[in-house]
TORVORO-786485 format. One record per residue (C-alpha): x, y, z; residue in three letters; residue number from 1. Coordinates in steps of 0.1 Angstrom, whole numbers, padded with zeros to 4 digits. Layout:
<pts>
PT     X     Y     Z resn resi
PT     X     Y     Z  Ala  NUM
...
</pts>
This chain:
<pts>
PT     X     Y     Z resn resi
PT -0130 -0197  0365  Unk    1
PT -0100 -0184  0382  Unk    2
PT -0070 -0203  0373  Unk    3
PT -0034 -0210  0394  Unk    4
PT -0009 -0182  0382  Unk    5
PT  0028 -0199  0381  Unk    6
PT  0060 -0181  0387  Unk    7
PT  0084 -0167  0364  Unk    8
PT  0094 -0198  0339  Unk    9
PT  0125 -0205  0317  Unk   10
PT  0093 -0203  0286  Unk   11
PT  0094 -0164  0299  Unk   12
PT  0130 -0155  0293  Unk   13
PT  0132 -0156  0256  Unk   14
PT  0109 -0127  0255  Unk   15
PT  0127 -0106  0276  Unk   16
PT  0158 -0108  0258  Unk   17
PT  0141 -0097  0226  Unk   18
PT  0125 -0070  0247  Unk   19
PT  0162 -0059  0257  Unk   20
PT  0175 -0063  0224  Unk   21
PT  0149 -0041  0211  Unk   22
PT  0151 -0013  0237  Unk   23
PT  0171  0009  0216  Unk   24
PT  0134  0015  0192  Unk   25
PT  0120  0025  0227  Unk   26
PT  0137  0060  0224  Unk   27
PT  0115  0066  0196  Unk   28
PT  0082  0078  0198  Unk   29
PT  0054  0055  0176  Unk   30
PT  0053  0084  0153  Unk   31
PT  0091  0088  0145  Unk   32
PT  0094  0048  0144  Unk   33
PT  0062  0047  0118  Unk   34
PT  0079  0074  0097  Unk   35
PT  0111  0056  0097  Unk   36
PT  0098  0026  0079  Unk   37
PT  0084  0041  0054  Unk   38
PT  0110  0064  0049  Unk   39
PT  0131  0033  0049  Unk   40
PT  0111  0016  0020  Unk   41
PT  0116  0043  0002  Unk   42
PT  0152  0044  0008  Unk   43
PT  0149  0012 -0015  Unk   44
PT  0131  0030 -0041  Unk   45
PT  0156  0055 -0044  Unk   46
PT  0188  0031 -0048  Unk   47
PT  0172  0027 -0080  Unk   48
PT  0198  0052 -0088  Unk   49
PT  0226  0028 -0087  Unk   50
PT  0202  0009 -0109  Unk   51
PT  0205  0036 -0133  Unk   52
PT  0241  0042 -0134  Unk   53
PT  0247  0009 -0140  Unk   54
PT  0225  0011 -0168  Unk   55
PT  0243  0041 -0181  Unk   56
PT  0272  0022 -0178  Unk   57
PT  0265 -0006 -0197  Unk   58
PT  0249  0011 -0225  Unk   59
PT  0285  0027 -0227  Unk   60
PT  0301 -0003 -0230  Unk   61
PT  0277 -0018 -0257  Unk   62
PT  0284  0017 -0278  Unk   63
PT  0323  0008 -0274  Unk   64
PT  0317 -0024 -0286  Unk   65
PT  0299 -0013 -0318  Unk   66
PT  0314  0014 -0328  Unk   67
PT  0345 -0012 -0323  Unk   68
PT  0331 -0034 -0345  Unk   69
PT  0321 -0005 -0367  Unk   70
PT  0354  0001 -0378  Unk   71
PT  0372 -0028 -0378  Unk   72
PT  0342 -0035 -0408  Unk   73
PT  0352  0000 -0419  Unk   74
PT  0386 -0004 -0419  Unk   75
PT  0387 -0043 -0438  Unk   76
PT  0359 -0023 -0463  Unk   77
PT  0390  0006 -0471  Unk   78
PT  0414 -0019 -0474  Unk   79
PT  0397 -0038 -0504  Unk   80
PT  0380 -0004 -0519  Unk   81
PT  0396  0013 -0548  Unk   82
PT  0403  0053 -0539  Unk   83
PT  0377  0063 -0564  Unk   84
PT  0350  0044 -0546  Unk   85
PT  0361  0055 -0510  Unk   86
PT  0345  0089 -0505  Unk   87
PT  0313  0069 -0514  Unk   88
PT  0315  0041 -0486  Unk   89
PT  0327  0070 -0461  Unk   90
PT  0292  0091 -0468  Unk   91
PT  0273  0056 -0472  Unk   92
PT  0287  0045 -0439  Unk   93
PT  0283  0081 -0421  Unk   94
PT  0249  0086 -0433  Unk   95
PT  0238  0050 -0414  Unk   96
PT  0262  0054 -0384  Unk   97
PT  0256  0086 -0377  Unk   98
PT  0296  0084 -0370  Unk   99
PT  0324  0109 -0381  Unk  100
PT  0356  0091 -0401  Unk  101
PT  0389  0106 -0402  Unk  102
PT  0418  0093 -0417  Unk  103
PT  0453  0104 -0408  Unk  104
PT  0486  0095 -0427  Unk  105
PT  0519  0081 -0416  Unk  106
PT  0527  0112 -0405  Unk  107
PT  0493  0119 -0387  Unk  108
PT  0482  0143 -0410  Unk  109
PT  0447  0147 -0415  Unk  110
PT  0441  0134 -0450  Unk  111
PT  0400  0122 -0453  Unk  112
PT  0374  0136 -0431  Unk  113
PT  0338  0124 -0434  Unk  114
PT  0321  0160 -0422  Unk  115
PT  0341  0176 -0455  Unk  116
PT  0322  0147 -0478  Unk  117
PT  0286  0156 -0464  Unk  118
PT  0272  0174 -0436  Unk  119
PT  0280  0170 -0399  Unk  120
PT  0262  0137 -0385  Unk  121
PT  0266  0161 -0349  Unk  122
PT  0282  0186 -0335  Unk  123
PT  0292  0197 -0304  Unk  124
PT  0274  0219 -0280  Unk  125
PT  0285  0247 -0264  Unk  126
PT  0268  0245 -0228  Unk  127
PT  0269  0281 -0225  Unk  128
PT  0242  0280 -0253  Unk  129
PT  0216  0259 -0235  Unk  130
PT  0189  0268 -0211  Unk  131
PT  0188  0267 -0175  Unk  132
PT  0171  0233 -0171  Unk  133
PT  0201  0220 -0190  Unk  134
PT  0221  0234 -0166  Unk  135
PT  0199  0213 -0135  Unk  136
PT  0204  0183 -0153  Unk  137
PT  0241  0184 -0154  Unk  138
PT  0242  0199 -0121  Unk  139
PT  0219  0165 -0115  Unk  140
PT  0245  0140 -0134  Unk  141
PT  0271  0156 -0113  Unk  142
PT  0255  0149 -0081  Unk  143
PT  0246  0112 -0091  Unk  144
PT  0281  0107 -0100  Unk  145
PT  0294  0118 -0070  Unk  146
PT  0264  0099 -0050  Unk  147
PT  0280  0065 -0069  Unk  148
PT  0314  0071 -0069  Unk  149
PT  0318  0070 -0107  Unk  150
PT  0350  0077 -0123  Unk  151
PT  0340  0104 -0146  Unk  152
PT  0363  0103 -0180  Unk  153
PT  0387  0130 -0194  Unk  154
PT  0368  0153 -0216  Unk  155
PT  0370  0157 -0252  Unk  156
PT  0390  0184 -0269  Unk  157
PT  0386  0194 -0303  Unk  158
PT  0415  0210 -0317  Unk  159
PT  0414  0234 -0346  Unk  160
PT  0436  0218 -0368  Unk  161
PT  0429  0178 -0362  Unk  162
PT  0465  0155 -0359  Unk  163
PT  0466  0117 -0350  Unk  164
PT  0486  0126 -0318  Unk  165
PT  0455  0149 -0310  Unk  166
PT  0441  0109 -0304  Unk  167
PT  0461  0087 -0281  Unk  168
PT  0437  0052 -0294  Unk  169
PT  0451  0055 -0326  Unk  170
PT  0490  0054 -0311  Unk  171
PT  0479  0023 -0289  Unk  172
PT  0461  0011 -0320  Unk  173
PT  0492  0008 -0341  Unk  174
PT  0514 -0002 -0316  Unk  175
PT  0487 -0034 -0311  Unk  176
PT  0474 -0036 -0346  Unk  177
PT  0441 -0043 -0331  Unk  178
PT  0412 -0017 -0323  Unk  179
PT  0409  0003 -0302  Unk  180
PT  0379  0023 -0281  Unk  181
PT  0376  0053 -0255  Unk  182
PT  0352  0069 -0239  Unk  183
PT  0352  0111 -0229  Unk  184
PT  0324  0136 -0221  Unk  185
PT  0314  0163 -0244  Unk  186
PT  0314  0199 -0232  Unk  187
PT  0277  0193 -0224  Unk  188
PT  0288  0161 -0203  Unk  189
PT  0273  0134 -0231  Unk  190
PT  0293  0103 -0237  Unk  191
PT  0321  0111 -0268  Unk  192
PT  0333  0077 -0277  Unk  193
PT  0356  0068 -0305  Unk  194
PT  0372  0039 -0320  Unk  195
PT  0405  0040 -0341  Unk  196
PT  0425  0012 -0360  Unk  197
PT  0461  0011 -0378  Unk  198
PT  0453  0001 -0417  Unk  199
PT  0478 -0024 -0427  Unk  200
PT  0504 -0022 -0450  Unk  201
PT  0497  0017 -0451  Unk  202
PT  0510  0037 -0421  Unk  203
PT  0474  0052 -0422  Unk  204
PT  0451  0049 -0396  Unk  205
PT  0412  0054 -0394  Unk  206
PT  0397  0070 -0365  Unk  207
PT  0359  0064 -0358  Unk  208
PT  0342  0088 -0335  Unk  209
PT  0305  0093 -0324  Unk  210
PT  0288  0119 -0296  Unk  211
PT  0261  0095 -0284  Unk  212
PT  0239  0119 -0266  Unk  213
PT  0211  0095 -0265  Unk  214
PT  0225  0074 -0237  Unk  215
PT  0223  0105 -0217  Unk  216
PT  0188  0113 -0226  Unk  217
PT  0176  0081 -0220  Unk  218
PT  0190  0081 -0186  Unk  219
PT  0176  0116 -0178  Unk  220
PT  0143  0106 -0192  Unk  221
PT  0142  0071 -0168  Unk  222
PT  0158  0092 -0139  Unk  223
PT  0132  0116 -0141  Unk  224
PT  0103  0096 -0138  Unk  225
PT  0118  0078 -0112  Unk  226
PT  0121  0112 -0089  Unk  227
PT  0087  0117 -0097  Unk  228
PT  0081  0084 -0084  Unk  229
PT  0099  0090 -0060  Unk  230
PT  0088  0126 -0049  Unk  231
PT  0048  0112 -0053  Unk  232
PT  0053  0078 -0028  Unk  233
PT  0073  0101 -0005  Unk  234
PT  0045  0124 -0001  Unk  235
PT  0021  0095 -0002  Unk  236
PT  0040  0077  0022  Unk  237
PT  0045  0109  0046  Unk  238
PT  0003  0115  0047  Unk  239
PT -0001  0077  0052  Unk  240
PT  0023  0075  0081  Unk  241
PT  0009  0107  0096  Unk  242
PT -0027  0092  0093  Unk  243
PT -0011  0061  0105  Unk  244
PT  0004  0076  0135  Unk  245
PT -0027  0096  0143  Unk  246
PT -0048  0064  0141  Unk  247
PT -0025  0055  0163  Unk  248
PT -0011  0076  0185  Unk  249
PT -0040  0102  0191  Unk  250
PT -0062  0072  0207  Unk  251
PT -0032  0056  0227  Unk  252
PT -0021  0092  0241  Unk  253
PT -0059  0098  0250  Unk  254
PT -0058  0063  0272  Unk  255
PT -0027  0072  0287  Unk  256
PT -0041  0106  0299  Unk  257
PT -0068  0087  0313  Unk  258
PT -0045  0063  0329  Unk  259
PT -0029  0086  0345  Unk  260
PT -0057  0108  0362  Unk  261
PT -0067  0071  0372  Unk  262
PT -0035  0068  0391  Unk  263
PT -0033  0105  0400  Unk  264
PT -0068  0099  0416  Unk  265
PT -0075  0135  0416  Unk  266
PT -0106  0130  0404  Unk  267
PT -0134  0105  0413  Unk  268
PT -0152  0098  0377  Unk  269
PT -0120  0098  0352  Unk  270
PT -0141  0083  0319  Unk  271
PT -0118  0063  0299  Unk  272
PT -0125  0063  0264  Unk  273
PT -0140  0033  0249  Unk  274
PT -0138  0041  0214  Unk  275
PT -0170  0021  0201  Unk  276
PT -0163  0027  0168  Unk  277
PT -0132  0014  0164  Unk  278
PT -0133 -0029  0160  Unk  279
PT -0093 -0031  0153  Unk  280
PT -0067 -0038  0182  Unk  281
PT -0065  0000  0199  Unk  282
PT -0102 -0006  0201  Unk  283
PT -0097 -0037  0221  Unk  284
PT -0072 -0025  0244  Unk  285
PT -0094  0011  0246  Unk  286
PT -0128 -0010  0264  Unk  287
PT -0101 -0039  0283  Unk  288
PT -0086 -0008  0300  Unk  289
PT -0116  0010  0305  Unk  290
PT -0132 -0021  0318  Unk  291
PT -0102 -0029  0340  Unk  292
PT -0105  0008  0357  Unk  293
PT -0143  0005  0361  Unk  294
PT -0138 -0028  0380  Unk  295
PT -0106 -0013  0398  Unk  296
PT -0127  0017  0409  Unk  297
PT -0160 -0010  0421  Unk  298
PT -0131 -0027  0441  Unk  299
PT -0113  0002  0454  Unk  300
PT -0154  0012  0465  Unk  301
PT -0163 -0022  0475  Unk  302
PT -0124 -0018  0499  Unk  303
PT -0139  0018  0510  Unk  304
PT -0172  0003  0517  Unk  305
PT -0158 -0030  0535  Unk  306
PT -0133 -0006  0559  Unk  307
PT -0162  0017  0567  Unk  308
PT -0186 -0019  0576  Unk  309
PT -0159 -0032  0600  Unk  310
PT -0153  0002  0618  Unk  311
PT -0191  0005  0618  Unk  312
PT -0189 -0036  0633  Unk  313
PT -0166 -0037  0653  Unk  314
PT -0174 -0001  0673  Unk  315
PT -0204 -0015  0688  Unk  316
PT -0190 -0044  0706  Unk  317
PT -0162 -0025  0714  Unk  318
PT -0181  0003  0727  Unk  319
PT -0203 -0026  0745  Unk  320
PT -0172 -0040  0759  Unk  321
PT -0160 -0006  0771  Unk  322
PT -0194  0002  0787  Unk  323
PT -0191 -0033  0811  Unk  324
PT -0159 -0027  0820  Unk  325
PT -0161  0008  0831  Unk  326
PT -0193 -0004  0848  Unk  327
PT -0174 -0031  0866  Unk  328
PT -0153 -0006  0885  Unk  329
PT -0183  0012  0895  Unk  330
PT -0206 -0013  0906  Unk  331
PT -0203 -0037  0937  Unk  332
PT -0231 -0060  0934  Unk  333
PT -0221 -0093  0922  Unk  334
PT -0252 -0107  0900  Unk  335
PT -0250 -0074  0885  Unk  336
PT -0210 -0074  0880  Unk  337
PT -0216 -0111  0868  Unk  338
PT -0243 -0103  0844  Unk  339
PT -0215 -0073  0832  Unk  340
PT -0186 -0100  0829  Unk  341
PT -0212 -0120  0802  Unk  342
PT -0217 -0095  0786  Unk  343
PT -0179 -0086  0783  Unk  344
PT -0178 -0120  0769  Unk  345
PT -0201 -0123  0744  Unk  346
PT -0184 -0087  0735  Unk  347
PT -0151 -0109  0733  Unk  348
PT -0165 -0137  0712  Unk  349
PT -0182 -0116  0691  Unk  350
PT -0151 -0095  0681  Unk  351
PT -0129 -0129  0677  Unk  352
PT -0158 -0143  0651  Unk  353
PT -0160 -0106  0633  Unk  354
PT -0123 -0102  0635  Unk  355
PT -0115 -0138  0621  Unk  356
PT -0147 -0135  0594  Unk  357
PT -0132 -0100  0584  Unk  358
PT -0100 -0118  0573  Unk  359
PT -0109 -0145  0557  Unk  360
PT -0131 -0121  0534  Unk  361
PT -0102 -0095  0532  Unk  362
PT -0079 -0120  0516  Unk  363
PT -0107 -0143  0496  Unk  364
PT -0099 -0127  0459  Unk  365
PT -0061 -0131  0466  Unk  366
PT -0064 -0165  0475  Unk  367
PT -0085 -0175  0450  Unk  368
PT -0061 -0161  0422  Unk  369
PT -0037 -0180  0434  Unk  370
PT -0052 -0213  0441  Unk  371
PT -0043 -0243  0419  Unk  372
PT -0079 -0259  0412  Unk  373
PT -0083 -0297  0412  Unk  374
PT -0107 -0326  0406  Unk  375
PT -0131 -0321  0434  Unk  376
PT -0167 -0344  0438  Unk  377
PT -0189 -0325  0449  Unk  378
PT -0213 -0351  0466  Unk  379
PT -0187 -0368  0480  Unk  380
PT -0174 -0337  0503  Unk  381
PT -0212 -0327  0508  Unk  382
PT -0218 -0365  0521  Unk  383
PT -0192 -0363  0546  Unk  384
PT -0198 -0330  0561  Unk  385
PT -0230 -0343  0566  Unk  386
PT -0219 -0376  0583  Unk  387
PT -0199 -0355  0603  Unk  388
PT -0228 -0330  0613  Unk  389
PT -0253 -0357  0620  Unk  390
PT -0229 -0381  0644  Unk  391
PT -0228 -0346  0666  Unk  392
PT -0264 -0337  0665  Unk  393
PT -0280 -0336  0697  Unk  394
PT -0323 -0348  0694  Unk  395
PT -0332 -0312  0698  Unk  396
PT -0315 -0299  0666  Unk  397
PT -0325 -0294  0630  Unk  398
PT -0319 -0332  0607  Unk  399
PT -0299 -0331  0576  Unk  400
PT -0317 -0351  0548  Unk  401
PT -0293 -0353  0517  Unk  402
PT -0303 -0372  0483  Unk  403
PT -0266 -0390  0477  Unk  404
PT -0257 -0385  0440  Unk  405
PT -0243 -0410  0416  Unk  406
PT -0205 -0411  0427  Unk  407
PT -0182 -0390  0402  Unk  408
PT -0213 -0373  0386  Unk  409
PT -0205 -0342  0405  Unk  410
PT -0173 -0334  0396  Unk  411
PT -0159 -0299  0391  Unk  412
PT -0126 -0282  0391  Unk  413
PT -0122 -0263  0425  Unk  414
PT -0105 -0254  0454  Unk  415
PT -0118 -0281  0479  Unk  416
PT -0109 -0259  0511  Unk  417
PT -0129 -0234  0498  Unk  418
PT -0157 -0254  0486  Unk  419
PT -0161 -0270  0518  Unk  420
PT -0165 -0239  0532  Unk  421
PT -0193 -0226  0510  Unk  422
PT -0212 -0254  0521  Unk  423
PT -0203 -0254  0558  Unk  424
PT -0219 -0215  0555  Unk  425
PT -0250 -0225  0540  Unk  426
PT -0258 -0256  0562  Unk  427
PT -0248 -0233  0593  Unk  428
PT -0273 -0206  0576  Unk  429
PT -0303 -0233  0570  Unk  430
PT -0294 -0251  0606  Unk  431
PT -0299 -0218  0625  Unk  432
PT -0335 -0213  0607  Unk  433
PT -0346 -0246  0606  Unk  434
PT -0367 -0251  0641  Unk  435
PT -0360 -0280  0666  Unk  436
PT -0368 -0314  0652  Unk  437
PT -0374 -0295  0616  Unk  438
PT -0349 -0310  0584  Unk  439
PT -0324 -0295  0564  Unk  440
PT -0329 -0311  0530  Unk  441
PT -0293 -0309  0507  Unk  442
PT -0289 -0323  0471  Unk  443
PT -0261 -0324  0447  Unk  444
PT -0272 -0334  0406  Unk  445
PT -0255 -0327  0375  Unk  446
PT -0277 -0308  0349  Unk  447
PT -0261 -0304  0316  Unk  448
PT -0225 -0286  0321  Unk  449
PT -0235 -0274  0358  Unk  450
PT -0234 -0294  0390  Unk  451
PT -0264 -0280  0414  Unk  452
PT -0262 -0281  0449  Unk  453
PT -0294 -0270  0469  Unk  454
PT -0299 -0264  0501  Unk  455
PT -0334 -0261  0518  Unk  456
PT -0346 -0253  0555  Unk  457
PT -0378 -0251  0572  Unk  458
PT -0372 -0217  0585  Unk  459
PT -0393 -0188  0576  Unk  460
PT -0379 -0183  0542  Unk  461
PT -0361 -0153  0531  Unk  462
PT -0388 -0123  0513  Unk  463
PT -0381 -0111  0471  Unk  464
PT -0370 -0078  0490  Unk  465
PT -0341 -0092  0511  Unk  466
PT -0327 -0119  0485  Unk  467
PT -0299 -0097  0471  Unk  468
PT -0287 -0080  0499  Unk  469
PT -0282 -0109  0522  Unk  470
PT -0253 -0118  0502  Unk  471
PT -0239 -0081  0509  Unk  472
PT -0213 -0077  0536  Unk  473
PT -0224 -0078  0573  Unk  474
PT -0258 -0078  0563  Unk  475
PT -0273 -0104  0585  Unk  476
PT -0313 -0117  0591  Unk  477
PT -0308 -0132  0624  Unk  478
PT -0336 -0158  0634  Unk  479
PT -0357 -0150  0662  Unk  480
PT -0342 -0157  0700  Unk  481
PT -0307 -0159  0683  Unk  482
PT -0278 -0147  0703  Unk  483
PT -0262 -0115  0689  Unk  484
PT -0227 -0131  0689  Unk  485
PT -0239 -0163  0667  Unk  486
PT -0233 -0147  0631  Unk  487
PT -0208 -0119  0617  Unk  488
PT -0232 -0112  0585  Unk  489
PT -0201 -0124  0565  Unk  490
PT -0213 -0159  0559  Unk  491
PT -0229 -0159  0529  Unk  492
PT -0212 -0128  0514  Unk  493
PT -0179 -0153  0515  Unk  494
PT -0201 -0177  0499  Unk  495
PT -0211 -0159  0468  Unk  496
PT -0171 -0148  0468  Unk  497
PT -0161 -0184  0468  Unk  498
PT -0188 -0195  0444  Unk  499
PT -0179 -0165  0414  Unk  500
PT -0144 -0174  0419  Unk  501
PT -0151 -0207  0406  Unk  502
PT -0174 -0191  0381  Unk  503
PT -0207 -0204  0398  Unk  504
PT -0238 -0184  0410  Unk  505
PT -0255 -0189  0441  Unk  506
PT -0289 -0177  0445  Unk  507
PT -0320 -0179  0473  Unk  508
PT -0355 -0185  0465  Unk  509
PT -0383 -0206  0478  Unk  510
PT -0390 -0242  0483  Unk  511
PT -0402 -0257  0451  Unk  512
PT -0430 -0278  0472  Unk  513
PT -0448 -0242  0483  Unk  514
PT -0437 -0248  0523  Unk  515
PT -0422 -0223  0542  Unk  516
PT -0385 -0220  0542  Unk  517
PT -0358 -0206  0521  Unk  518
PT -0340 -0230  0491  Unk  519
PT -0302 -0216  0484  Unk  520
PT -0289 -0228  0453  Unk  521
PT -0252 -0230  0442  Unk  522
PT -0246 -0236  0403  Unk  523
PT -0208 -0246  0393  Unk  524
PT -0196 -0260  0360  Unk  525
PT -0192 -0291  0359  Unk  526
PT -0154 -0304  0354  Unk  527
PT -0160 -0317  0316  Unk  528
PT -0177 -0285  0305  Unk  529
PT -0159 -0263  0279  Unk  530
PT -0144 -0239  0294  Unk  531
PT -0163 -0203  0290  Unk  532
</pts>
């Protein structure tokens, strides 16, 4: 049923401003704006490298902390250790730390050093010694600390002959009598952390130092797998958007093509793909649009087909008008230049009817999108037009017989104007069949979720052949001894216009009692049915 369509409303301006505030994603094809939020999500993914340096960092700072607490046990162990037992607790204490112990004097000479009492717990690599994929990985680190912004520490160097000033902890540790720790980098960039602390009563100090290069192995080893995450839901990603996008894109461009040869109009039969297999959302829109262009091309015919009727009506009245006037200036006689200026006149009234039939029908579908429907009973408008009619009938006309229906049982949601006019039509129509003194029978009864109105004359009835196309423009079957200038052919044609605008059918058959006549019958939903 067609429904009222309101202006612009305040409910209508929120979605344009998100429209505008989202116009900048307009610039980007569906493609690039697909690609973008996945590449986005795996932007995410990869900050899982801050993740990781923050990992590296505390595992730093736990080392610190226990080789701090390393050797402030070592250093309370010296204390209460006689010298003959010491080398002992250094290799005991090496060989579970995996540390290196040095102890300098007062002066900061080197006096005990724990990789002369057994072998080297680790040594320092030269990174000129190590393979290329080495290499990659600090070239790697180097990146990621840049990436970060991490302060990379001073480097560790290893002098030949070892002094306590070699070691600036173990001056901070004796000017603070507490412990202290720092972190360096190895050659091969590993994490060189040491510890050193002032032994009391002394002047000696004990320094504590450790390369831990399994920090940096387990953050290679979790960084990685996490590029090879990485690298496999990128590529993943990448095919999925693509497929995505082609899914997509491929279907919508195809429409567009379509719509535009549509508009170009270049071509008479543009087929607009439906894309049956498809039950998701581009499916939807592919059969709305192609059903929308199959109904704009019938109306954009049935507009071709409705200019070429009227030129084809209205030329021969014209061109009967034209023939009595030009006669009139050649002719003298006065019964024949009388019988010329009736015919000019029916020519006249003939054109007014067609001209004023022609547009009403032109602008029926725009009025009807526009009308605002209301409450109309049905039997109540029929009962008055028939009053009317039958307090003008003159004893040689047609009677109107109408069965009255219960009052508000015909009530549907309409435009009364319009209605009124569908059934002004057909009891015009059955009038002009009906012979003198004959009865134009009219009912109105509600049948489930339909009101039915039927009109029935006594005229000759209408044959199977003819039933469909006298609801076609200026297709007319006039009675017998009818003036040419009575009907336009656009009667019932506005009828059926009216009627499928309010969702109805009308339809022509014959009487139900077998006697001879034509029965139109108008079906319109009833104003409690759900709506369809």
């Amino acid at each position: 049923m067609a429904r009222a369509t309101s202006s612009m409303s305040d409910h209508e301006t929120a979605p344009r401003e998100r429209e505008l505030a989202l116009q900048w994603t307009t610039q980007l094809s569906l493609t690039a704006r697909i690609l973008a939020v996945n590449i986005f999500v795996l932007a995410l993914l990869a900050g899982g490298i801050f993740y990781l340096e923050g990992f590296r960092s505390r595992l730093v700072e736990t080392r610190l902390e226990q080789i701090a607490r390393e050797t402030r046990l070592m250093a309370a162990g010296l204390d209460k250790t006689l010298p003959a037992e010491r080398d002992a607790l250094l290799a005991d204490f090496v060989g579970a730390s995996g540390s290196r112990l040095r102890i300098y004097d007062a002066n900061g000479t080197l006096i005990v050093d724990s990789f002369a009492l057994a072998a080297p717990s680790y040594s320092l690599i030269d990174p000129a010694t190590e393979p290329l994929r080495k290499d990659i990985a600090r070239a790697m680190d180097r990146f990621v600390d840049s990436l970060t912004g991490t302060r990379v520490p001073p480097p560790v160097v290893e002098q030949p002959v070892s002094m306590a000033s070699n070691w600036p902890e173990i001056g901070r540790s004796r000017t603070s009598g507490r412990v202290v720790s720092a972190y360096r980098l190895a050659p091969d960039r590993t994490p060189f952390i040491s510890a050193a602390r002032a032994l009391p009563n002394s002047g000696k100090a004990l320094l504590v130092t450790n390369n831990a290069r399994d920090i940096t192995r387990t953050v290679r080893s979790e960084r990685l797998w996490l590029g090879l995450l990485f690298a496999a839901t990128l590529i993943t990603s990448v095919l999925l958007s693509l497929f995505l996008a082609r899914t997509i894109v491929r279907p919508l461009r195809r429409l567009m093509t379509a719509a535009v040869r549509v508009r170009w109009g270049r071509e008479r039969d543009v087929t607009v793909p439906r894309l049956p297999g498809r039950n998701d959302e581009i499916g939807l829109l592919a059969r709305a649009i192609s059903d929308m262009t199959r109904s704009l091309r019938e109306r954009i015919d049935a507009g071709e087909h409705f200019a070429a009727d009227v030129a084809h009506e209205l030329k021969n009245p014209i061109s009967s008008l034209r023939s009595s006037i030009e006669a009139l200036e050649a002719i003298d006689d006065p019964a024949v230049r009388v019988q010329l200026l009736a015919i000019a006149r029916d020519d006249c009234r003939r054109l007014d009817r067609l001209v004023t039939d022609i547009a009403e029908a032109s602008r029926m579908d725009a009025e009807l999108s526009r009308a605002h429907f209301e409450r109309v009973d049905i039997g109540s408008m029929i009962d008055a037009m028939v009053s009317a009619r039958e307090a003008r009938r003159t004893p040689d006309h047609p009677h109107i017989a109408y069965a009255r229906p219960r009052k508000r049982s015909t009530d549907i949601m309409g435009d009364d104007n319009r209605l009124e006019r569908v059934f002004d039509n057909l009891l015009d129509n059955a009038l002009s069949f009906s012979p003198p003194g004959g009865v134009v029978r009219v009912s109105a009864t509600r049948s489930g979720d339909e009101v039915i109105v039927r009109v029935e004359d006594d005229g000759p009835g209408v044959e199977a052949q003819y039933r469909d196309a006298i609801f076609h423009r200026f297709y007319s079957l006039r009675p017998a001894g009818e003036t040419f200038t009575r009907h336009s052919g656009l009667g019932l044609a506005i009828v059926q216009a009216i009627v499928a605008g309010h969702q109805g059918s009308v339809s022509v058959g014959d009487r139900d009692d077998g006697a001879s006549g034509a029965r139109f019958e108008v079906r319109l939903p009833a104003a409690d049915a759900p709506s369809p």
